[in-house]
VOGUFI-597334 format. One record per atom (N, C-alpha, C): residue in one letter; atom name; z, y, x; residue number from 1. Coordinates in pm, 1 decimal. Each point is the difference from the previous one (the first is absolute). Layout:
BEGIN
<pt resn="a" name="CA" w="Z" v="Y" u="X" resi="NUM"/>
...
***
This chain:
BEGIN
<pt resn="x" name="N" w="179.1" v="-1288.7" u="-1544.2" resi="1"/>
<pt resn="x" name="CA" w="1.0" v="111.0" u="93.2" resi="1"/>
<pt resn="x" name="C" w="-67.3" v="119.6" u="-65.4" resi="1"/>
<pt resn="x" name="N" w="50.8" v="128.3" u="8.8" resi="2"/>
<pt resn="x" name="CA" w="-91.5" v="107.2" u="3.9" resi="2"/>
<pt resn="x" name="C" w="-85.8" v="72.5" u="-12.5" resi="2"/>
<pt resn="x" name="N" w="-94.3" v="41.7" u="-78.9" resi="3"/>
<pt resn="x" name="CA" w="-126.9" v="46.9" u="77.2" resi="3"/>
<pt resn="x" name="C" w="16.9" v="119.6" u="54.4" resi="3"/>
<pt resn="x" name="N" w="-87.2" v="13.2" u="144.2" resi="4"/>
<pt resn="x" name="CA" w="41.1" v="128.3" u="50.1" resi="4"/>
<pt resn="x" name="C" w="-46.3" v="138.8" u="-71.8" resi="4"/>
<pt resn="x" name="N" w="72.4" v="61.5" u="38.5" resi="5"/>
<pt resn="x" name="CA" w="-1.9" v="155.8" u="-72.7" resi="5"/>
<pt resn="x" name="C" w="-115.6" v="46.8" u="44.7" resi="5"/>
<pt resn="x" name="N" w="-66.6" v="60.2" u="-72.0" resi="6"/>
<pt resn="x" name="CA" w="-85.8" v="139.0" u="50.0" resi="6"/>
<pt resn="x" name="C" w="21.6" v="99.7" u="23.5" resi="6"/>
<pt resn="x" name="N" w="-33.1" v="81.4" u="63.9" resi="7"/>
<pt resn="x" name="CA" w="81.0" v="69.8" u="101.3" resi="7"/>
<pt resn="x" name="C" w="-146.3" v="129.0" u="-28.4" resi="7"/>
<pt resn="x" name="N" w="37.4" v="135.2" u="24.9" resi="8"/>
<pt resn="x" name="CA" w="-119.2" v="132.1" u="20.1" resi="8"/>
<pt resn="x" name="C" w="-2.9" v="-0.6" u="125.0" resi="8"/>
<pt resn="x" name="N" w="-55.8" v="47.2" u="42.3" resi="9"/>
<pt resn="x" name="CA" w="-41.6" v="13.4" u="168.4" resi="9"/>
<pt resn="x" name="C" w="126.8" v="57.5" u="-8.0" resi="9"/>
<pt resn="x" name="N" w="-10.3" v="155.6" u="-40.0" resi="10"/>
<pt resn="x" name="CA" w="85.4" v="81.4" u="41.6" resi="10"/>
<pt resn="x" name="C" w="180.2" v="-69.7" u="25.5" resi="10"/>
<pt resn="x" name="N" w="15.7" v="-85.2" u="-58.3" resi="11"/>
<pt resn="x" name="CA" w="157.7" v="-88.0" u="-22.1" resi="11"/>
<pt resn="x" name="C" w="-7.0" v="-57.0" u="116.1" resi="11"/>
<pt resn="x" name="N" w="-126.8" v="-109.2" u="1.5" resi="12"/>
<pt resn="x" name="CA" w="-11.8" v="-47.4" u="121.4" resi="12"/>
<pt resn="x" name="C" w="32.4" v="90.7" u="123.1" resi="12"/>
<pt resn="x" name="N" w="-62.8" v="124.6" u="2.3" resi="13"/>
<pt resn="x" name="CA" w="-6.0" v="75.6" u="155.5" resi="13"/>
<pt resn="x" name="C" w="166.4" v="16.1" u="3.6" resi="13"/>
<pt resn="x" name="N" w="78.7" v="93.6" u="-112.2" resi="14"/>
<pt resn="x" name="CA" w="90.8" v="16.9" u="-18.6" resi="14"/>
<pt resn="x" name="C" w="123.3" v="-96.5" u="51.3" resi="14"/>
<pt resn="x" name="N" w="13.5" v="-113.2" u="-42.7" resi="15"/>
<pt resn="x" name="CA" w="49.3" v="-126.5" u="54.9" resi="15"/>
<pt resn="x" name="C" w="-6.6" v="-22.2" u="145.5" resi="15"/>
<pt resn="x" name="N" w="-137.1" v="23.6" u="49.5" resi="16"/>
<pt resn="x" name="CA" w="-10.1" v="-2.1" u="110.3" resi="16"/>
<pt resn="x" name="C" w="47.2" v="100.5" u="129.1" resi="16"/>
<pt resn="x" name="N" w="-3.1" v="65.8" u="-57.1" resi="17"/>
<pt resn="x" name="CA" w="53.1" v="144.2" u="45.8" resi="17"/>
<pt resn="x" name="C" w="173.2" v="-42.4" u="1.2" resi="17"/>
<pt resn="x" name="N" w="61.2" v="-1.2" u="-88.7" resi="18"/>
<pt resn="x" name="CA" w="131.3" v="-44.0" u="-9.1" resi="18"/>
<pt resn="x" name="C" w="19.2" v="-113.7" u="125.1" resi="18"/>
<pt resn="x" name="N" w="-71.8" v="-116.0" u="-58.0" resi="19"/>
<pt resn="x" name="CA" w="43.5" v="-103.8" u="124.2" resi="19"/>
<pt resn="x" name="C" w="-22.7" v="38.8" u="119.0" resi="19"/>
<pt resn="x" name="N" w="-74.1" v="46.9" u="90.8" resi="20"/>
<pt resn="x" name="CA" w="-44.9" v="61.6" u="88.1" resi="20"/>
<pt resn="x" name="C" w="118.6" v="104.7" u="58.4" resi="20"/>
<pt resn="x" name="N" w="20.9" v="92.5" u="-111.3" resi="21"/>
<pt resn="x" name="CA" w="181.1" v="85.8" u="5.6" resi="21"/>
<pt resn="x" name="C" w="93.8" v="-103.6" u="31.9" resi="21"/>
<pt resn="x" name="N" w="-17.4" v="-103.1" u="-80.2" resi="22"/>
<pt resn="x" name="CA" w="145.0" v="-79.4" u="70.0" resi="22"/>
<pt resn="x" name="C" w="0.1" v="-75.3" u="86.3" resi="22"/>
<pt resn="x" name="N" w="-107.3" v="-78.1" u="44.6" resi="23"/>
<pt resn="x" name="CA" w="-53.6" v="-43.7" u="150.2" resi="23"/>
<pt resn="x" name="C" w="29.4" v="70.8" u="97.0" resi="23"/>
<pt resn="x" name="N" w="-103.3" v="139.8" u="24.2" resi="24"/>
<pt resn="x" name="CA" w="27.0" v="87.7" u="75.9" resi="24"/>
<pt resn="x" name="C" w="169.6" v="79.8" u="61.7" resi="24"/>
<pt resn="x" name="N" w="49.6" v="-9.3" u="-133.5" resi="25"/>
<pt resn="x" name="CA" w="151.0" v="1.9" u="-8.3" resi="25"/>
<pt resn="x" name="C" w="88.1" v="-116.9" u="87.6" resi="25"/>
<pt resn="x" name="N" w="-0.5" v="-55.5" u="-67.7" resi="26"/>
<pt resn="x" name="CA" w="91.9" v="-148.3" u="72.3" resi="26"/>
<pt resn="x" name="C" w="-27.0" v="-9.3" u="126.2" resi="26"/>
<pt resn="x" name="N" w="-108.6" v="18.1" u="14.7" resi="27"/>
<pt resn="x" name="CA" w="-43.1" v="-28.3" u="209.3" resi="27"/>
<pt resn="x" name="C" w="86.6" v="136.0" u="29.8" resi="27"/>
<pt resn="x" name="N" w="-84.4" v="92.9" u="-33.6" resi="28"/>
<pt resn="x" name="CA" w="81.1" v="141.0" u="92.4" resi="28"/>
<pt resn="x" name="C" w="170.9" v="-45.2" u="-11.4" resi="28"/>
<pt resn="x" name="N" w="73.1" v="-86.2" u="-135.1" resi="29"/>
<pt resn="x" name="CA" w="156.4" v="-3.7" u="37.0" resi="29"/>
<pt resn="x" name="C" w="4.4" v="-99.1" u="76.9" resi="29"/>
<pt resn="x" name="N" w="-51.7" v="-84.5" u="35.8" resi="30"/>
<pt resn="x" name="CA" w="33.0" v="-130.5" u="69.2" resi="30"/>
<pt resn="x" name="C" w="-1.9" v="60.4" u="140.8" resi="30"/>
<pt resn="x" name="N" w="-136.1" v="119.2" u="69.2" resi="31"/>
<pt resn="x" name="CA" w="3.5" v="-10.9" u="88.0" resi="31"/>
<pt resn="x" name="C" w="100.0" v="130.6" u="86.3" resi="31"/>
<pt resn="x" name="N" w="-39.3" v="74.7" u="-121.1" resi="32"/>
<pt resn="x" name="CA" w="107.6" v="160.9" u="29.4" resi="32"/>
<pt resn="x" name="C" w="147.4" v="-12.8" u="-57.1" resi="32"/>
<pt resn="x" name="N" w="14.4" v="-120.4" u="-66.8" resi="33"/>
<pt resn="x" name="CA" w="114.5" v="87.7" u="-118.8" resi="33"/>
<pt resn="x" name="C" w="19.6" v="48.5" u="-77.7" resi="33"/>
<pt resn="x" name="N" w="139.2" v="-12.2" u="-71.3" resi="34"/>
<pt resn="x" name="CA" w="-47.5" v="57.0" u="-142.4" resi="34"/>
<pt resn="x" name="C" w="40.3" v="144.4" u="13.1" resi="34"/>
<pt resn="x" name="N" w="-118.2" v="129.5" u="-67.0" resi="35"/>
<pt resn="x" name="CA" w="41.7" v="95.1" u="-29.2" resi="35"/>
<pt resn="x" name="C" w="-64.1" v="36.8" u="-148.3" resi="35"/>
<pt resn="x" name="N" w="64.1" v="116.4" u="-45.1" resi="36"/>
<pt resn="x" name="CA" w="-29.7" v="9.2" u="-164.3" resi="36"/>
<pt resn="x" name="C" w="-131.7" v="18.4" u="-58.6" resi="36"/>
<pt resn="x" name="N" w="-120.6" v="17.9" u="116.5" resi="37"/>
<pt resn="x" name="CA" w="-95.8" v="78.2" u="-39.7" resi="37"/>
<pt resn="x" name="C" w="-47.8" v="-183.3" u="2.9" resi="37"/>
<pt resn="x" name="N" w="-27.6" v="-92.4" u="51.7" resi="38"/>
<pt resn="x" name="CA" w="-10.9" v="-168.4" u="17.8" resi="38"/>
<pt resn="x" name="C" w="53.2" v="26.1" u="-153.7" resi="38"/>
<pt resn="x" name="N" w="117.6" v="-53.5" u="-19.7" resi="39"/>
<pt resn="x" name="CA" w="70.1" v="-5.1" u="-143.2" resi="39"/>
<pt resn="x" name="C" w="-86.5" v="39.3" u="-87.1" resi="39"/>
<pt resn="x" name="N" w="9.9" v="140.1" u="2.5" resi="40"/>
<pt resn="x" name="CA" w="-70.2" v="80.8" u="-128.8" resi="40"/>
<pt resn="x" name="C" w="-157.1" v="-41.6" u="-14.9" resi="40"/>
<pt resn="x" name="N" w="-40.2" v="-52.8" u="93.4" resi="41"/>
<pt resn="x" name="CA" w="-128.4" v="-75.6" u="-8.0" resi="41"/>
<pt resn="x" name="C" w="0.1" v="-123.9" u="-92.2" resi="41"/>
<pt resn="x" name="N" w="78.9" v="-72.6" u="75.9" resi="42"/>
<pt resn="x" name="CA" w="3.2" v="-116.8" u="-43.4" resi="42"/>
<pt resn="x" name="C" w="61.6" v="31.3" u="-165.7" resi="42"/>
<pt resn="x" name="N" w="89.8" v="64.8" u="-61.8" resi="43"/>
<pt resn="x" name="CA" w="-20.3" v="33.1" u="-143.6" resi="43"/>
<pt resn="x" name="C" w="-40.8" v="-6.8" u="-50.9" resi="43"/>
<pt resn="x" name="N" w="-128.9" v="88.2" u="2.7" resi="44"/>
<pt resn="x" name="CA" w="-124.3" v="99.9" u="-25.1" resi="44"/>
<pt resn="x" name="C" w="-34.4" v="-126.1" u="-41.2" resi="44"/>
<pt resn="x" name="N" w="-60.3" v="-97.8" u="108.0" resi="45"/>
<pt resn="x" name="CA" w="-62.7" v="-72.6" u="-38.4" resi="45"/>
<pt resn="x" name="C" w="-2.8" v="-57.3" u="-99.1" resi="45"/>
<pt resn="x" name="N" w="160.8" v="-47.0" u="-24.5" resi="46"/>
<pt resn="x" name="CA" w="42.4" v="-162.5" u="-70.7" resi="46"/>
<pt resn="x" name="C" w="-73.0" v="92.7" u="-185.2" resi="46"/>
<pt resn="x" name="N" w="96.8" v="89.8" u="34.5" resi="47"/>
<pt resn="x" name="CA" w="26.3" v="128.6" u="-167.1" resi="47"/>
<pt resn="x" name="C" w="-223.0" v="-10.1" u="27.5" resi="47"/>
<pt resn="x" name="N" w="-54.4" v="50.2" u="84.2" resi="48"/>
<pt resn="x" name="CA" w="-153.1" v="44.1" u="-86.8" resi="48"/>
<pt resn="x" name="C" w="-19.8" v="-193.0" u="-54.9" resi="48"/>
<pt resn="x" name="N" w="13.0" v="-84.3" u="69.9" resi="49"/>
<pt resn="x" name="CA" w="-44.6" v="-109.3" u="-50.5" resi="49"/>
<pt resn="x" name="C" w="42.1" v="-51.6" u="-120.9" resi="49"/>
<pt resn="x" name="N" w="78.9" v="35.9" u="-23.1" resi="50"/>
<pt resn="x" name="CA" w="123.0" v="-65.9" u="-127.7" resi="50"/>
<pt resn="x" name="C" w="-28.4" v="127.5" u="-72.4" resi="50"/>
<pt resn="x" name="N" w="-76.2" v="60.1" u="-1.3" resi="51"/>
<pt resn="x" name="CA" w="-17.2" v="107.1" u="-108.6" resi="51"/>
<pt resn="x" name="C" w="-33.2" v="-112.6" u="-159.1" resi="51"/>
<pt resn="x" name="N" w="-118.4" v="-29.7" u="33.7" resi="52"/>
<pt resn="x" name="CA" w="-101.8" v="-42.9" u="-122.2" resi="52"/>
<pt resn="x" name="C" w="120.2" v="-147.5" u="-71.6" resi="52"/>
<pt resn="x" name="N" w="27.0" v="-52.6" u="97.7" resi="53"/>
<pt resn="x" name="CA" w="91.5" v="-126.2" u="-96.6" resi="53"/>
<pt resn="x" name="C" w="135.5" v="55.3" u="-34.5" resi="53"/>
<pt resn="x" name="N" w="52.3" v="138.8" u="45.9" resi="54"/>
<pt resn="x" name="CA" w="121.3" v="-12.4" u="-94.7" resi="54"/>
<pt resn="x" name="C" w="-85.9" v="96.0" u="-138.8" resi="54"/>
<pt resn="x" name="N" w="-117.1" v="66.7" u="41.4" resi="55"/>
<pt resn="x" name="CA" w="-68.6" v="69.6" u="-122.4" resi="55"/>
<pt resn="x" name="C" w="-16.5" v="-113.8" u="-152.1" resi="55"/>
<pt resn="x" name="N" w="-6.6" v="-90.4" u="47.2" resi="56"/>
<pt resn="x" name="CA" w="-68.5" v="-151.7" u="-83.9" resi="56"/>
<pt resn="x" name="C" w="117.4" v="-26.8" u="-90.1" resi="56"/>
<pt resn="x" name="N" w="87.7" v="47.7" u="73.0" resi="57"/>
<pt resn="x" name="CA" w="172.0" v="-44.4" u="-71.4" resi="57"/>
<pt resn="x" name="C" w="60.0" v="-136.5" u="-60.3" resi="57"/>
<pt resn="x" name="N" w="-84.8" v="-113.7" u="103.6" resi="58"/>
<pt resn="x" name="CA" w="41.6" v="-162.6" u="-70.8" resi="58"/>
<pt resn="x" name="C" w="106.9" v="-79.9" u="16.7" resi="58"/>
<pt resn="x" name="N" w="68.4" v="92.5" u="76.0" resi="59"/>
<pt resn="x" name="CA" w="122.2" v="-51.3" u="81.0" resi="59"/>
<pt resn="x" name="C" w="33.0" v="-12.9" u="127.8" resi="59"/>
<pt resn="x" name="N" w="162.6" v="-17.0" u="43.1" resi="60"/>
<pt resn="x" name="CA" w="-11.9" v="0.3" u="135.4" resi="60"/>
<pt resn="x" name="C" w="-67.3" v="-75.7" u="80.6" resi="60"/>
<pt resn="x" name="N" w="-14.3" v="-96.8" u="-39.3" resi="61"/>
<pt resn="x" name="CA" w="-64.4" v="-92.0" u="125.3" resi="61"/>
<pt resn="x" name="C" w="-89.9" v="-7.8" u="-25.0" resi="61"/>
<pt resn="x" name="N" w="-106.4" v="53.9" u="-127.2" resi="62"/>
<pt resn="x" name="CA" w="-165.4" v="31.7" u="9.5" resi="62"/>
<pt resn="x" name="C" w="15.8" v="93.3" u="100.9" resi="62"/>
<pt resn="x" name="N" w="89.0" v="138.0" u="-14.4" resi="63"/>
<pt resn="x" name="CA" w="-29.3" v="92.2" u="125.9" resi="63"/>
<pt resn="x" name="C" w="-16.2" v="-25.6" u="121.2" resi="63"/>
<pt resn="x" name="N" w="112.8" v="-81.9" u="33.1" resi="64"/>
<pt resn="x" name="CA" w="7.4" v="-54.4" u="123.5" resi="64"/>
<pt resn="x" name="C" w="-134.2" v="-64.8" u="61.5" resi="64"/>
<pt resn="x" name="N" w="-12.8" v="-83.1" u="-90.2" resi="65"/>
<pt resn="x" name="CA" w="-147.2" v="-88.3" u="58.4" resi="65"/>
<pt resn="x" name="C" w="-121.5" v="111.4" u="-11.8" resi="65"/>
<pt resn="x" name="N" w="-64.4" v="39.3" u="-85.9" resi="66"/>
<pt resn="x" name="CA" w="-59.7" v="110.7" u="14.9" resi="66"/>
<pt resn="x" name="C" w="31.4" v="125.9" u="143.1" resi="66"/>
<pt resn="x" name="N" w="119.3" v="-45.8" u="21.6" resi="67"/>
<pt resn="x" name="CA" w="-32.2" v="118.0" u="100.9" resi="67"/>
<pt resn="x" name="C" w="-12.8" v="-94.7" u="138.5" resi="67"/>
<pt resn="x" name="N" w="58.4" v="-65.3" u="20.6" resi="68"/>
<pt resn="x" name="CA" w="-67.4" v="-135.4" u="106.3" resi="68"/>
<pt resn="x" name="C" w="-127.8" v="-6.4" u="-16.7" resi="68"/>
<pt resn="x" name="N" w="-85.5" v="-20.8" u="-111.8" resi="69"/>
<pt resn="x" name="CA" w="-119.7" v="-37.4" u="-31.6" resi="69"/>
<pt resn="x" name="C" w="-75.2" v="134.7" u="64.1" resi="69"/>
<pt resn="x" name="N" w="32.5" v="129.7" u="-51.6" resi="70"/>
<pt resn="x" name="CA" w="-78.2" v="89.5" u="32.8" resi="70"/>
<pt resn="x" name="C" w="43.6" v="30.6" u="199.4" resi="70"/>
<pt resn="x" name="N" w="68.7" v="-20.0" u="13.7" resi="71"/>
<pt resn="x" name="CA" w="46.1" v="26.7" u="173.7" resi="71"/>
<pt resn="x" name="C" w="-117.7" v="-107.3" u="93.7" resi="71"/>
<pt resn="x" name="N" w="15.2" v="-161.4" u="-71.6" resi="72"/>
<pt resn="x" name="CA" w="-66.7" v="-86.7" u="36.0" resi="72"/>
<pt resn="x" name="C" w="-198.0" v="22.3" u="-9.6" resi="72"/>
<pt resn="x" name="N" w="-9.4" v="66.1" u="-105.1" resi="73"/>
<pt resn="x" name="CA" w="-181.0" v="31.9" u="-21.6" resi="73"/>
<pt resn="x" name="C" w="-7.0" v="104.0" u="77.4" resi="73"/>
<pt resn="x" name="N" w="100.6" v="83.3" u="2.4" resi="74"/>
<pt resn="x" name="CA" w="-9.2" v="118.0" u="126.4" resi="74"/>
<pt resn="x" name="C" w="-30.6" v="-42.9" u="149.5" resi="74"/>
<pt resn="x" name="N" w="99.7" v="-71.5" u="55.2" resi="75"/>
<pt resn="x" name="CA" w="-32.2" v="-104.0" u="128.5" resi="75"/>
<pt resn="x" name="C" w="-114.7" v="-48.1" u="5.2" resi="75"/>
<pt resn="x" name="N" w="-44.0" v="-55.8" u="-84.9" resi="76"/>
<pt resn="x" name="CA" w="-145.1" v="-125.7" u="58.5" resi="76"/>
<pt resn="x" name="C" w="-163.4" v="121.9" u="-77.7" resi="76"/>
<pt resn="x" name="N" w="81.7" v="102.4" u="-67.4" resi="77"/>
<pt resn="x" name="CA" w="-122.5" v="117.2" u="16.7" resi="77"/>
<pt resn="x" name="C" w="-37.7" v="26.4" u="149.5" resi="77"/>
<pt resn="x" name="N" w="132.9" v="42.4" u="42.3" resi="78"/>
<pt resn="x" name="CA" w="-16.2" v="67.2" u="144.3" resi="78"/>
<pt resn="x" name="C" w="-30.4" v="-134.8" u="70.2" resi="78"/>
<pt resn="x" name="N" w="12.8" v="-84.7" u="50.6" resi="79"/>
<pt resn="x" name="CA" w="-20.8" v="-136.0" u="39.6" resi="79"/>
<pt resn="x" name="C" w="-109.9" v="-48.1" u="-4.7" resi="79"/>
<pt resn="x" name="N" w="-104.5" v="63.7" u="-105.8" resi="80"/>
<pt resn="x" name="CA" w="-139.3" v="-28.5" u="-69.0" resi="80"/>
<pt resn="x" name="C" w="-54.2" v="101.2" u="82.2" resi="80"/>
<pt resn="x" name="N" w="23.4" v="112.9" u="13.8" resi="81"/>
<pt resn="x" name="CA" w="-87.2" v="131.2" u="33.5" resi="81"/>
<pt resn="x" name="C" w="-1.3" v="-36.4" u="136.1" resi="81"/>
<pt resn="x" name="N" w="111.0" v="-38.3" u="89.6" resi="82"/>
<pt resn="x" name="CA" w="45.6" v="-33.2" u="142.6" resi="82"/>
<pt resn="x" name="C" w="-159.7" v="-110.1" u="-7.8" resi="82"/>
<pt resn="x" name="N" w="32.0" v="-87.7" u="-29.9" resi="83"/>
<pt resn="x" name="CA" w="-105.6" v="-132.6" u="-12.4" resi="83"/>
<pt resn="x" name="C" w="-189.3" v="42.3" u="19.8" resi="83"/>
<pt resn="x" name="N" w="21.6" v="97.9" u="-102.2" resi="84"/>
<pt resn="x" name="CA" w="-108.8" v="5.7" u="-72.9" resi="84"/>
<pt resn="x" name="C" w="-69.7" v="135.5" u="123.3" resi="84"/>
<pt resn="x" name="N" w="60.2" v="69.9" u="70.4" resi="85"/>
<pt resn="x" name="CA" w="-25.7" v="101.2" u="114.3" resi="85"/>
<pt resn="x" name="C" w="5.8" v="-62.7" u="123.9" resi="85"/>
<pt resn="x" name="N" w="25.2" v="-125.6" u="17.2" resi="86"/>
<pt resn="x" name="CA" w="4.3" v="-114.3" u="115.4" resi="86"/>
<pt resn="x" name="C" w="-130.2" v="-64.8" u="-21.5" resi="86"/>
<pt resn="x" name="N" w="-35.0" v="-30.6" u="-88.1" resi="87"/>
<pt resn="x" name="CA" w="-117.7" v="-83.0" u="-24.7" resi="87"/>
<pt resn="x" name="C" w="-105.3" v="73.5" u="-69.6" resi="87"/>
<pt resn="x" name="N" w="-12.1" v="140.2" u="22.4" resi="88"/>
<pt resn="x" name="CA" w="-101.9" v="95.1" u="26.9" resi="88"/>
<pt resn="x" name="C" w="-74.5" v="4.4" u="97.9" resi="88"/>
<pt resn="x" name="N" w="170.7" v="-15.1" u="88.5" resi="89"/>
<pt resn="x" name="CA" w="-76.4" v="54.6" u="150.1" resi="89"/>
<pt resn="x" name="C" w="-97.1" v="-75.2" u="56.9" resi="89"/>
<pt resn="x" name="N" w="49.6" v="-138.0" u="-41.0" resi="90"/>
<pt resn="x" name="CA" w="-43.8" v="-148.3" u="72.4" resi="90"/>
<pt resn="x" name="C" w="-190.0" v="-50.5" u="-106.8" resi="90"/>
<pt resn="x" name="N" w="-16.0" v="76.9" u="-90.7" resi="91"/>
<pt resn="x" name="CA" w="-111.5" v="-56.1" u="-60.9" resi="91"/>
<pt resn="x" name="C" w="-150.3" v="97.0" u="-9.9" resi="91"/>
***
């Protein structure tokens, strides 16, 4: 297996920011519908995340996973911060 990547904060926030764009995205189409400004979100997102692994240039399906990988550390950033501002309140 792997070892996990290291990551700069700043990538990290970045990532997070993205996933968060496409979260935020997908609900607003599920619950409104799709319109282009939803879309153009959801883009935004996929393209800022997949910046750095098609930069790496190892191939397609390094890109691919790399950009899963970075969407996925994006999620459980925000997922962490959610957590971690819940169990502020409580200590």
């Amino acid at each position: 297996m792997k070892k996990k990547v290291k990551r700069s904060r700043m990538l990290r926030a970045f990532n997070s920011l993205c996933a968060a764009l496409l979260i935020g995205s997908a609900i607003y189409i599920m619950a409104m519908g799709f319109s282009a400004v939803a879309m153009a979100a959801m883009a935004i997102s996929v393209v800022g995340a997949a910046v750095l692994p098609v930069q790496s240039s190892e191939g397609v399906l390094e890109v691919i996973i790399g950009t899963v990988e970075a969407m996925i550390d994006g999620v459980l950033v925000v997922i962490e911060a959610i957590t971690s501002a819940i169990a502020s309140l409580f200590s």
